[in-house]
C-alpha positions, 0 to 999 in steps of 0.5 A: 499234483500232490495232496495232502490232507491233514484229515479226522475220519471221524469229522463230517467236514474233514469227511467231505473235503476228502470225498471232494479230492476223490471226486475230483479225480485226486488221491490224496495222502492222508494223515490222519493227525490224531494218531500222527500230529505234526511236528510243532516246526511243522505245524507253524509252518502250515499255519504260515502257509495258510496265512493264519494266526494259530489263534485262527487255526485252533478250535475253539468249541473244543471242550479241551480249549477252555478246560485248559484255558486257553480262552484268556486273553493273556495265552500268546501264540506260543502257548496255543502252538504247545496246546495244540501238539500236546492236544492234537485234537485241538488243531481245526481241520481238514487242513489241505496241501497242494504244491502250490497252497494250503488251506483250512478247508472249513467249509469243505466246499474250499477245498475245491478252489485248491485244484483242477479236477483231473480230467478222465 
């Protein structure tokens, strides 16, 4: 099984969820989407994926969030979408793909429902 974690080294969370795939007997490919943001196609396609609303996917105690005010009730999808690939660091993580799911692993205990730990 292939996996895929959309990761922030510096996130305890997104820290978590990779050890869990480590310890699950898994190497994951990392992307490290602060310094390589997906593409917005790719991005919405995740969020798709996930059955999330980007609204959903996007962090919301991240100071970038209200100081461009994105808090107000008018801000479509679209907007936050834009936001979200010009300001990576507001896309909420770790987010995990399988061949079979994705999910935003918040708390990173989720991950664990993605895959069957490898047997050794």
């Amino acid at each position: 099984m292939e996996i895929t974690i959309y990761h922030n080294p510096n996130c305890g969370t997104s820290r978590n969820a990779l050890a869990a795939i480590r310890a699950a007997g898994y190497e994951p490919h990392i992307i490290e989407y602060l310094k390589t943001p997906p593409a917005r196609e790719e991005l919405k396609a995740l969020v798709a994926r996930m059955g999330l609303t980007v609204r959903q996917l996007v962090r919301k105690r991240e100071p970038l969030f209200t100081a461009l005010r994105l808090d107000e009730r008018d801000v479509g999808e679209d907007e936050l979408l834009d936001a979200m690939i010009e300001n990576p660091i507001l896309i909420n993580r770790p987010i995990v793909v399988t061949d079979t799911a994705a999910r935003l692993c918040r708390p990173s205990e989720l991950v664990k429902t993605l895959f069957v730990p490898v047997k050794s």
